[in-house]
N, C-alpha and C positions, 0 to 999 in steps of 0.2 A: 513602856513609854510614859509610862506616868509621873515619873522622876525628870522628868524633862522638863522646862521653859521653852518657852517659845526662841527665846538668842539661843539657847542648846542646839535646838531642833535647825535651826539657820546655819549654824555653826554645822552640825553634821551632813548637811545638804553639802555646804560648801566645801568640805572635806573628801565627800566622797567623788564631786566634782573635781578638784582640783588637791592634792595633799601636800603638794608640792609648795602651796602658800604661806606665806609669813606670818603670825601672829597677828600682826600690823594689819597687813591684808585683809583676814577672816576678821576681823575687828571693826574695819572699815567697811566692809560689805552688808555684814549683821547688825551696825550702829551700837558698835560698845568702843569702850578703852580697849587698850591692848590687856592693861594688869586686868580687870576684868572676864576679858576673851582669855586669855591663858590659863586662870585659875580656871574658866568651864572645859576648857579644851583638858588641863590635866585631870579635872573628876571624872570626864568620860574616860578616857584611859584608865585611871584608877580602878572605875566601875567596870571594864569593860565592855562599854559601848562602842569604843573603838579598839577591835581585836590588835592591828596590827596596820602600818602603812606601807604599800606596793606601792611596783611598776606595775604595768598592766602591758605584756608583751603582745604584739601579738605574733598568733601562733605560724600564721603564713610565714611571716619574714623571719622567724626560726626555722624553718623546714617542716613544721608539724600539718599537714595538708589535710590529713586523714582526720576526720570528725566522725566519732563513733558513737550510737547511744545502745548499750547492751544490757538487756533486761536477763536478770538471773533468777533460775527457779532452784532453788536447792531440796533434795529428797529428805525422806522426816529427818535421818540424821543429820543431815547438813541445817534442818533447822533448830533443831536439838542445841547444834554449834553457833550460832549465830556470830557470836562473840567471835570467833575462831576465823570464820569466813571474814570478819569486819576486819579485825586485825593483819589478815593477809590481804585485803583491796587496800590499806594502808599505806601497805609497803610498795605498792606496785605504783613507780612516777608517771604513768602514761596515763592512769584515771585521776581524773581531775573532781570528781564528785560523784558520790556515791551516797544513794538513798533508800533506806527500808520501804517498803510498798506493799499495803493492801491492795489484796487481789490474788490474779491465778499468777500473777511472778513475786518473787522477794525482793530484788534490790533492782535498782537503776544506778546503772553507770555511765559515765562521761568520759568517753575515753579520746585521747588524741596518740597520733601518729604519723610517721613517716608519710607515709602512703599505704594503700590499701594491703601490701604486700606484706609492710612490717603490721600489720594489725591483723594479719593471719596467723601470723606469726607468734604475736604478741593472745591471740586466740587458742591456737594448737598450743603452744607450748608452755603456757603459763595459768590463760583463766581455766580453761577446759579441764585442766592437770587438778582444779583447788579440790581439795575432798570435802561432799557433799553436795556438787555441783550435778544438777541433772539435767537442765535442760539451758541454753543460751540463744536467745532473738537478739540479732543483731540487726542496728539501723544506720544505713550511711547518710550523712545530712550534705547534700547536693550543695545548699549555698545557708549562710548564715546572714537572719534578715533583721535580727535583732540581738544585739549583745551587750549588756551593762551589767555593773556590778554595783550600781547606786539603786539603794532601796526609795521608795515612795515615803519619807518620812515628812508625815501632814504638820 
């Protein structure tokens, strides 16, 4: 964050708000020019402050019902592999975000799914199968009370 201005920092609010805005737009909200607002909006890109710009579906009105949070303990060889295990939660489209963790588990996963049925499924036949997998705590999230993808940028 230290490479930032203040119009950047404005500019990235606005973005993560809305991406869908004009040059013009983010320009007029943050009190720049456009040619101004443009050149900061392409250095962040450049720099990669700005990964990448989405839709942001949601997952109800796809069919994806099933919200899963599954915490994975892998045995010494499984953490031996670390790498190996990473590379295969990768590949798999139904985790949405996967994080290393101190403590008595190794990784937290965010999984979604049909319904409960496909994520037993998606359970028995896939994460359970990964080699170095020992132990699996699974949590079903009842209702979601909070969901953004806009960071707190001061």
């Amino acid at each position: 964050m230290t490479d930032l201005d203040p119009f950047e920092k404005k500019i990235l609010r606005e973005l993560q708000r809305d991406a869908n805005q004009t040059t013009a737009e983010i320009a007029e909200r943050v009190g720049l020019s456009s040619s101004p607002c443009w050149r900061r909006i392409d250095r962040l890109e450049r720099e990669g402050f700005i990964r990448k710009r989405v839709a942001v579906v949601d997952r109800r009105k796809v069919g994806l019902n099933a919200h899963v949070f599954a915490q994975v303990k892998l045995n010494a060889h499984g953490r031996a592999n670390l790498d190996e295990f990473s590379e295969a939660i990768r590949a798999f489209p139904e985790v949405l975000d996967a994080y290393v963790l101190m403590g008595s588990m190794d990784f937290m996963l965010r999984v979604v799914a049909k319904d409960i049925d496909a994520y037993e499924r998606f359970f028995f036949d896939q994460l359970s199968k990964l080699p170095g997998v020992q132990e699996i705590n699974s949590t079903v999230a009842l209702s979601e009370i909070k969901s953004t993808t806009e960071l707190p940028i001061g």
